[in-house]
C-alpha positions in Angstrom: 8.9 14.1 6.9 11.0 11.1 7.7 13.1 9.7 10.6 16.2 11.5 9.1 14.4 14.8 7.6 13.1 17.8 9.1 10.2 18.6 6.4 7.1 18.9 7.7 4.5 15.7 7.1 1.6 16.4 4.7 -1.5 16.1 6.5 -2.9 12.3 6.4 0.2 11.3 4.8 -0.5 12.2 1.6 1.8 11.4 -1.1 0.4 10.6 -4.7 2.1 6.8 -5.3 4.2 7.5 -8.4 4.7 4.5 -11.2 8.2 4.1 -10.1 6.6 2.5 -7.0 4.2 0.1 -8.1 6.6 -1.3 -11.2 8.0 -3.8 -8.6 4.8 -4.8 -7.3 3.4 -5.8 -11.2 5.9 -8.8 -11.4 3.7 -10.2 -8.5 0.0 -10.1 -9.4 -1.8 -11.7 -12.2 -3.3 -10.7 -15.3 -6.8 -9.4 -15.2 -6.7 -8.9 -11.0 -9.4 -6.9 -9.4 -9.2 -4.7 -6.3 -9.8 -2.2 -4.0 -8.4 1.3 -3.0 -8.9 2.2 0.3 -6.6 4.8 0.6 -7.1 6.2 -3.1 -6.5 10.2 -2.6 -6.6 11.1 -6.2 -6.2 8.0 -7.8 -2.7 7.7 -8.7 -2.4 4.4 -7.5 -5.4 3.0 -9.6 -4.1 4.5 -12.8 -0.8 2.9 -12.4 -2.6 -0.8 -11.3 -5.5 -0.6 -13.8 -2.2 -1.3 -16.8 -2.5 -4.8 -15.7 -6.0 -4.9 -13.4 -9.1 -3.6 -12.4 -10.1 -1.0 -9.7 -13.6 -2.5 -7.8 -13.4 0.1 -5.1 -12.0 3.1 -4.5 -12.6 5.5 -1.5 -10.7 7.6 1.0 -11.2 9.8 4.0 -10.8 12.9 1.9 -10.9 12.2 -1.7 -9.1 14.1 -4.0 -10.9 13.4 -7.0 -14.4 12.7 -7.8 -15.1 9.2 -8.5 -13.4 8.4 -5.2 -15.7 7.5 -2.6 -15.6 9.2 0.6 -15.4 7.0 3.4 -12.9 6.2 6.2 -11.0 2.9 6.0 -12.3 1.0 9.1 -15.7 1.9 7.3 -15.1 -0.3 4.4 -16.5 -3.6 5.2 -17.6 -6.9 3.2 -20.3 -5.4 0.6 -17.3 -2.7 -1.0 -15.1 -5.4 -1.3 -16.9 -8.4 -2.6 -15.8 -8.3 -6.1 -12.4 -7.4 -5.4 -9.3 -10.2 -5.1 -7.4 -7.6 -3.0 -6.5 -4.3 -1.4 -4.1 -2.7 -2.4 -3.0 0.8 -1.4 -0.4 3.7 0.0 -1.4 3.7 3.2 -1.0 6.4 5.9 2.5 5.1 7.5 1.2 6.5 11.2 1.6 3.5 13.1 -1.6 4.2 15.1 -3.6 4.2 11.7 -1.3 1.1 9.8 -1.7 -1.5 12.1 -5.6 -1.5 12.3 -5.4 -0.7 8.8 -3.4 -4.4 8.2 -5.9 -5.9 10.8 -9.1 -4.7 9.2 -8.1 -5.9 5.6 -5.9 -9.0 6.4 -8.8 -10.6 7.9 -11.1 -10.0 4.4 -8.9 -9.8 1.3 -5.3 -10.5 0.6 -3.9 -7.0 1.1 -0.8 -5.3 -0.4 0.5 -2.2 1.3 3.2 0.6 0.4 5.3 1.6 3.6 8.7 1.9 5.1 10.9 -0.9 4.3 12.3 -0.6 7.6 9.3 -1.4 9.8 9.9 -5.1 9.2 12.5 -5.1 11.4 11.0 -3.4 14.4 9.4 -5.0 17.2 5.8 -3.3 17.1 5.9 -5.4 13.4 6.3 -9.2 15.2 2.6 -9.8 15.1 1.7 -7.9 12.0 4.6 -10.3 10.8 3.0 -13.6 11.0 0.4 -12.4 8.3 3.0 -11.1 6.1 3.4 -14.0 3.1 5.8 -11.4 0.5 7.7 -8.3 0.8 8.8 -6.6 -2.3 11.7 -4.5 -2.2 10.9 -1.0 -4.0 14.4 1.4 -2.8 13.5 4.8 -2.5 10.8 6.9 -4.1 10.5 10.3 -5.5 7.5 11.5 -4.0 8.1 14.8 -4.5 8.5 15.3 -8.0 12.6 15.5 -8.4 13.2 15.2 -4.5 13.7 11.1 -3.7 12.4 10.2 0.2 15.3 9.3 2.6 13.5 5.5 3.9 13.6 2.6 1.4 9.9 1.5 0.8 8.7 -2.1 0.1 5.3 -3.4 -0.6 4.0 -6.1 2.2 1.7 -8.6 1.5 -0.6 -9.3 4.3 -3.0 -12.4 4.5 -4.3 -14.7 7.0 -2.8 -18.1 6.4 1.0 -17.5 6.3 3.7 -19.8 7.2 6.8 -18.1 6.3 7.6 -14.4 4.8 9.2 -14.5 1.1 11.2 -11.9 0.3 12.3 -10.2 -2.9 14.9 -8.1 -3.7 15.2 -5.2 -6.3 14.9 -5.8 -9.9 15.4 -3.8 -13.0 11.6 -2.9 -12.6 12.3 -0.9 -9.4 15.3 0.9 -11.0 
């Protein structure tokens, strides 16, 4: 699956986000948020956000569960997102799908994805860069039930009006 694995990739990338993921990123929205799920396979994520916000939107490609939209990501425009504060979702980590994925939303909402923490020091990431405003450390995930991943993940926050990149390290959340 990874750079230093030889499982097979589930097709799309799809990998329910477990809790232990999105603990880190709850230190670093407010109370009562709302936003939208592009990426929302079968909901996991929204379960785990909806402790502490509220889900808007939700859609994917190939929906997993029923109140999920179905709809491709570069097909969510303005009107599904109008009463959200901002994306946030696991994302496909194919390159040739992320990048116009951080384009497309960056430009409309403030947008927090899930990926490798080790795209950030790439070169292919020096323009995606300048719209990230926070990183969030999250380690290594279990997204396999017992089996932890072998690249340490982090949640980016992408926006249009950055300055600098903050970044923050692990906390006893992301244990």
């Amino acid at each position: 699956m990874g750079k230093r694995s030889n499982f097979e990739r589930k097709e799309r990338d799809y990998y329910p986000t477990p809790i232990e993921a999105v603990r880190p990123l709850l230190e670093h929205l407010p109370k009562d948020f709302t936003f939208a799920e592009p990426c929302a396979g079968n909901g996991a994520l929204i379960k785990h956000l909806e402790e502490k916000g509220k889900c808007m939107w939700a859609s994917d490609s190939e929906p997993q569960a029923k109140e999920i939209y179905k709809k491709d990501y570069s097909e969510v425009g303005p009107h599904e997102l109008m009463k959200s504060e901002y994306v946030i979702t696991n994302p496909p980590w194919d390159r040739k799908i992320l990048h116009p994925m951080i384009d497309h939303f960056s430009s409309r909402l403030k947008t927090w994805l899930l990926f490798d923490a080790d795209w950030m020091h790439t070169k292919q990431s020096f323009y995606y860069m300048k719209k990230c405003s926070k990183i969030v450390s999250v380690g290594r995930v279990k997204w396999f039930g017992n089996m932890t991943g072998k690249d340490n993940c982090a949640w980016y926050l992408f926006d249009t009006d950055v300055n600098n990149t903050v970044f923050y390290g692990r906390t006893q959340s992301g244990d």
